[in-house]
C-alpha positions in Angstrom: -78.2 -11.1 -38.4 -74.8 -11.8 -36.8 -72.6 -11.7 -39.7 -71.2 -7.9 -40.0 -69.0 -6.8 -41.6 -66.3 -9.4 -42.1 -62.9 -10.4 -40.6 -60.3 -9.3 -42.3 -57.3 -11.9 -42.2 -53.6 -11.8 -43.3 -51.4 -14.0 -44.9 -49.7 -15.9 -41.7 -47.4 -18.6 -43.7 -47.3 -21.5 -46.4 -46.1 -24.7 -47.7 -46.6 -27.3 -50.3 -48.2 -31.0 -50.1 -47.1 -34.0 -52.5 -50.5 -36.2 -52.2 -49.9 -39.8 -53.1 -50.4 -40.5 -56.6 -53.3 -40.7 -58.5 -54.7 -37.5 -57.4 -56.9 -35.0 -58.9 -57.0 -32.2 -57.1 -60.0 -30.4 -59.0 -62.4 -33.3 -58.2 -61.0 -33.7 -54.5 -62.3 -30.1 -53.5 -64.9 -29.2 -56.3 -67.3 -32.5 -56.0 -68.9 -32.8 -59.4 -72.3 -33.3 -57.6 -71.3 -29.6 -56.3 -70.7 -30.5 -52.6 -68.1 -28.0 -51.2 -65.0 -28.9 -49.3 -65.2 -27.0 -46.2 -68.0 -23.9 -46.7 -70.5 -23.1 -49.3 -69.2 -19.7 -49.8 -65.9 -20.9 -51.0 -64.9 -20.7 -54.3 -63.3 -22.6 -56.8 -61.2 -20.9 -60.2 -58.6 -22.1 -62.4 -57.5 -24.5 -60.1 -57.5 -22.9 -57.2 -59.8 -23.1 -54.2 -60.3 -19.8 -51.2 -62.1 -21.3 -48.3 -62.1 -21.1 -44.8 -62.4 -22.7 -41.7 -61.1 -23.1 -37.9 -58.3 -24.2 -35.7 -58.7 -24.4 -32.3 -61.7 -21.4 -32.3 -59.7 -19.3 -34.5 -61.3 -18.7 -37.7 -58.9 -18.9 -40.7 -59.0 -18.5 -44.7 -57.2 -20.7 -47.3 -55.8 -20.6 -50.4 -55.3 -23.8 -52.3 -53.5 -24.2 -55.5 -53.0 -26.9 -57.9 -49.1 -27.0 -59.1 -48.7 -30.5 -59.7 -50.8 -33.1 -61.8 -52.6 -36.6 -61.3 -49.4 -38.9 -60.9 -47.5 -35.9 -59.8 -49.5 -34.3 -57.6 -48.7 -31.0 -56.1 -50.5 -28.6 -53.2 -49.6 -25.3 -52.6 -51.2 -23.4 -49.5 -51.9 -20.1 -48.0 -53.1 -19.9 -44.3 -54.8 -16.5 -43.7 -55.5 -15.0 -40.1 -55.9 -12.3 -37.9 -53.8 -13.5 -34.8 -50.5 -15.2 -35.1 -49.7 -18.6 -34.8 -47.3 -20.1 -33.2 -45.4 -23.1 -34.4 -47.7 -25.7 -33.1 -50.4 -24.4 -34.6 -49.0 -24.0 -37.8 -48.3 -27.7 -37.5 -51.6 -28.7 -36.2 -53.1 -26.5 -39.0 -50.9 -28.3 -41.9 -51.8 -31.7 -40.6 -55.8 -30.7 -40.5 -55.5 -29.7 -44.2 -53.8 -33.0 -45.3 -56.1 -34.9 -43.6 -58.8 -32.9 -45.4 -57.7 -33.1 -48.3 -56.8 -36.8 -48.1 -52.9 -36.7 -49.4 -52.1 -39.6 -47.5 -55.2 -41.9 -48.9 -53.8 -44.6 -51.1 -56.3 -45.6 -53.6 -54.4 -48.3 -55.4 -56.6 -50.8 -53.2 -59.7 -49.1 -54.0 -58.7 -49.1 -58.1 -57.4 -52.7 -58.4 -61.2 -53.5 -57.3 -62.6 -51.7 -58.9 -61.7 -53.1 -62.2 -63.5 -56.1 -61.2 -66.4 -54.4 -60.6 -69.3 -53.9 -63.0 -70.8 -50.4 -61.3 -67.4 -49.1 -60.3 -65.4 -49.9 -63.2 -66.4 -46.8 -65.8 -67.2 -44.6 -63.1 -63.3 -44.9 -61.8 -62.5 -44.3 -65.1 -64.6 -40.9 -65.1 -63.6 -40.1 -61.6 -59.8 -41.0 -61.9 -57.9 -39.2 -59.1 -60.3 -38.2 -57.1 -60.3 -38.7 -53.3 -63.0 -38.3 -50.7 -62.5 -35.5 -48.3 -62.2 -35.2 -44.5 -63.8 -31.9 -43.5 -61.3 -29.7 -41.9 -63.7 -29.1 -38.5 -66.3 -31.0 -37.2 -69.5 -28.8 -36.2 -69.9 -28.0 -39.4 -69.9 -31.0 -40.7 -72.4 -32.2 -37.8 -74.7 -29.1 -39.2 -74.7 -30.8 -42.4 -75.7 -34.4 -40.8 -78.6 -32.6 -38.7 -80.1 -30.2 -42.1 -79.9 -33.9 -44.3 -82.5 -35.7 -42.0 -85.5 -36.0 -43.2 -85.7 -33.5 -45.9 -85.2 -32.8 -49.3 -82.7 -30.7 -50.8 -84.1 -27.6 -51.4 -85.1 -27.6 -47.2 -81.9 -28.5 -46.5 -80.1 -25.9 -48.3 -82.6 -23.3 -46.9 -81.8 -24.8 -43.3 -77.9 -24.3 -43.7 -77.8 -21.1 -45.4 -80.5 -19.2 -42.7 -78.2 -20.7 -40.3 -75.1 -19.1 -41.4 -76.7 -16.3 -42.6 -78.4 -15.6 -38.8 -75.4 -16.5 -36.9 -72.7 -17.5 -39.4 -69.3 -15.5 -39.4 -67.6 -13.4 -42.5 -64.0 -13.0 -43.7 -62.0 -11.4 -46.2 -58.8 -12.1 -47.7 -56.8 -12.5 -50.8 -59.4 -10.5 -52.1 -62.3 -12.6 -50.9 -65.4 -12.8 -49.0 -67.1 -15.6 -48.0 -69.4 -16.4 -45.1 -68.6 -19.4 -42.7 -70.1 -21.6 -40.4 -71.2 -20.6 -36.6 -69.0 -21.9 -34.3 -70.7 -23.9 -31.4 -69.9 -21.1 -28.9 -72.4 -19.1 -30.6 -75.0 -21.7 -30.9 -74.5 -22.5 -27.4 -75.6 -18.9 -26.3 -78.8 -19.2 -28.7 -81.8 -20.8 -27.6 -83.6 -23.9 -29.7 -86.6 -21.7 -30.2 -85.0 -18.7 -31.4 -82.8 -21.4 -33.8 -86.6 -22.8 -35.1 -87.7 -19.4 -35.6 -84.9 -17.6 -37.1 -83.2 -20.4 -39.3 -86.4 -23.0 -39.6 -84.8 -25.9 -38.3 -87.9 -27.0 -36.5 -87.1 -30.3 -33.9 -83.2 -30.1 -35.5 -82.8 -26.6 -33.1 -82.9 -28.7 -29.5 -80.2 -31.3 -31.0 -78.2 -29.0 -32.6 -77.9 -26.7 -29.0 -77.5 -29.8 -27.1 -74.5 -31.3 -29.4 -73.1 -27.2 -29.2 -73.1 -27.7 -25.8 -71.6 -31.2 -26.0 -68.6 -30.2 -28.3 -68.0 -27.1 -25.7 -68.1 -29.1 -22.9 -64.7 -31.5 -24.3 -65.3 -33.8 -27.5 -62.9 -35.0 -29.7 -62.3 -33.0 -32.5 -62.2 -34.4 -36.5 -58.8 -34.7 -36.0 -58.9 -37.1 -33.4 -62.0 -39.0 -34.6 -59.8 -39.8 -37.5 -57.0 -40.9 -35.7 -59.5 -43.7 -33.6 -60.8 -46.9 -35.1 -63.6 -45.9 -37.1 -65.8 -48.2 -35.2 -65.0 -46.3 -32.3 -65.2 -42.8 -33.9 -68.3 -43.7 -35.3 -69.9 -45.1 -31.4 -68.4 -41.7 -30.0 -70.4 -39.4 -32.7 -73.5 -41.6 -31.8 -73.7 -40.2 -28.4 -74.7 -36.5 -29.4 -77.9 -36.0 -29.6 -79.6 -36.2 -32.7 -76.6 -38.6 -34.4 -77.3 -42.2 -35.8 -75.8 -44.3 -38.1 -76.8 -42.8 -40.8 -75.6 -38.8 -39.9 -72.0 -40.2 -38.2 -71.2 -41.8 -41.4 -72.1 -38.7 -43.4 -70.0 -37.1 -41.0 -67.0 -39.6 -41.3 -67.4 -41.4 -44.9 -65.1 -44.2 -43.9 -66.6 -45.5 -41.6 -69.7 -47.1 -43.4 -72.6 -46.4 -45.9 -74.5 -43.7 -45.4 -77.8 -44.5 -46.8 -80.8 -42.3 -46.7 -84.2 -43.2 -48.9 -83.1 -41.0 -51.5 -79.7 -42.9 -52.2 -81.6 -46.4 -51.2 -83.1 -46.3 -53.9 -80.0 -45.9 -56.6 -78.5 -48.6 -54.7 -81.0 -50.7 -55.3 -80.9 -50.2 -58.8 -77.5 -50.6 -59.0 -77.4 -53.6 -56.8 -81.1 -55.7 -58.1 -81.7 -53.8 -60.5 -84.9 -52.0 -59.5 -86.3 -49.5 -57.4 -87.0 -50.7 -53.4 -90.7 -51.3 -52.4 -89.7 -49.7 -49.3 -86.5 -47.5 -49.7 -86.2 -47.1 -45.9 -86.6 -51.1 -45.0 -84.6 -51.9 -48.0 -81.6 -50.1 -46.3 -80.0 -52.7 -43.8 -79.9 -55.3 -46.6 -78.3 -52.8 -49.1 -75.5 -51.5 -46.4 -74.9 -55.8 -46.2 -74.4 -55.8 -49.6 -72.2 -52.6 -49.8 -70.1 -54.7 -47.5 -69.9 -57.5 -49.3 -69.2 -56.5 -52.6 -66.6 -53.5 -51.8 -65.3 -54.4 -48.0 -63.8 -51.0 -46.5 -63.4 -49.4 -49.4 -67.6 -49.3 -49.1 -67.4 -45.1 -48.4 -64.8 -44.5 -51.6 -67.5 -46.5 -53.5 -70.7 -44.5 -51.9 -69.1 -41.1 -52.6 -67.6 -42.1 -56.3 -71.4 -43.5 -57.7 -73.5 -40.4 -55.9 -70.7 -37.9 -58.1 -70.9 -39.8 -61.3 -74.6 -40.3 -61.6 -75.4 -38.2 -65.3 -73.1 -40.8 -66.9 -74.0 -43.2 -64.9 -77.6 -43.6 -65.7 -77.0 -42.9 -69.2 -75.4 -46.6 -68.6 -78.1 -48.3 -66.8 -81.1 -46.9 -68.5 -82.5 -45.2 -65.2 -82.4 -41.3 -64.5 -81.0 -41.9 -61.3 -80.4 -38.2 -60.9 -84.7 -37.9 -60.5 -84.8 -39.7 -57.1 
């Protein structure tokens, strides 16, 4: 078990964020389906959020607080670490954490259709404020792609939490701990089998050591995926092994409509109004109808039904929370 006994990080520096209005900054970083913002461990209390993450292969801890409200929004953070910084990478560290938390995503677009819509109409009204998210580093969010395929929940969860238990990392702060992600220099010195073995990731191990190796070798980092065309950040996450449609635009939300069986078949209710004979055929023609019906504003849509889906079944008649 690599985790020890935990890194302990100080307070480096702070600053405040004024997202564009709406913004609810609750169900930005504490999904209501329970999907963290950055690691499982983190924790979420009377508006305010500890997590953690990295910058440029330093691991850090965060301290997000809620000052402000929906049309006034306010952000107030804490950057924790053990090293200092130096000015650029306090900057570069800000600009991750708006881009993660979305303060410059305008929804006004996104609402204006959405009261045209018949599914997104109530469930904008339930969800007001919140935006999607933009995961502050990258491996982890390709771990989460890779654990998704092809297996339910329950495996999943099993597969991420052996993983960062096994070869995960620690820190304390503020009073504290939580466990984070490996980095991919550690998974790079790990072999697939002892990956299949220790965290049960069966054929996942090879691609997750060969994408490891492709992010050490030079790939661009969320950051700069976000900054590209999402087109083209979406083609360049297809070349790591392992990566389709389907697990880039888990990875990046904006950049399509990431269906999987599981979510084929709400969809299909949502859009024909009944369950797919064949949830994986039926998925092409639902992503054309995603597109049709809600344009680029497709990914808001996808992550706004799959976090409102007690009330909405309770509205269309089907449990779609039983899929």
């Amino acid at each position: 078990m690599y985790l020890g006994f935990g890194l302990d990080l100080e307070e480096t520096f702070s600053g405040e964020f004024e997202p564009i209005a709406p913004y609810c900054f609750e169900l930005t970083v504490h999904k209501p389906a329970g999907w963290w913002w950055s690691t499982p461990d983190e924790v979420f209390e009377s508006g305010t959020c500890w997590s953690a993450t990295r910058f440029n292969g330093k691991l850090l801890g965060l301290k997000l607080c809620n000052k402000g409200n929906l049309q006034k929004p306010l952000i107030a953070y804490t950057v924790y670490s053990n090293t200092d910084l130096d000015a650029a990478e306090k900057q570069g560290i800000k600009g991750m954490l708006a881009r993660a938390l979305q303060t410059e995503e305008n929804l006004k677009e996104f609402y204006t259709l959405s009261e045209k819509d018949d599914i997104l109409r109530d469930i904008v009204k339930d969800l007001y404020g919140m935006h999607t998210i933009g995961w502050p580093e990258l491996f982890p969010s390709l771990i989460l792609a890779l654990t998704l395929q092809m297996a339910p929940m329950k495996r999943s969860n099993q597969m991420m939490n052996s993983l960062i238990t096994e070869y995960g990392d620690q820190v304390c702060f503020d009073g504290k701990t939580m466990r984070y992600w490996p980095s991919f220099e550690k998974v790079v010195s790990v072999s697939a089998e002892e990956l299949k073995a220790k965290a049960k990731l069966g054929y996942r191990s090879t691609n997750l050591v060969a994408i490891a190796n492709s992010l050490k070798q030079g790939f661009p980092s969320m950051d700069e995926l976000w900054r590209m065309d999402p087109d083209d950040a979406k083609k360049k996450l297809c070349t790591l092994r392992g990566i389709g449609d389907y697990s880039a635009e888990l990875v990046m939300p904006r950049s399509g409509f990431p269906l999987d069986v599981w979510s084929a078949k709400i969809f299909n209710i949502l859009f024909f109004g009944k369950k797919p004979e064949n949830s994986r055929e039926a998925i092409p023609d639902l992503k054309k109808a995603a597109e049709q019906r809600w344009g680029i504003w497709r990914g808001n849509a996808f992550v706004y039904v799959l976090n409102d889906l007690g009330p909405l079944s309770k509205r269309v008649g089907v449990d779609l929370t039983s899929f």
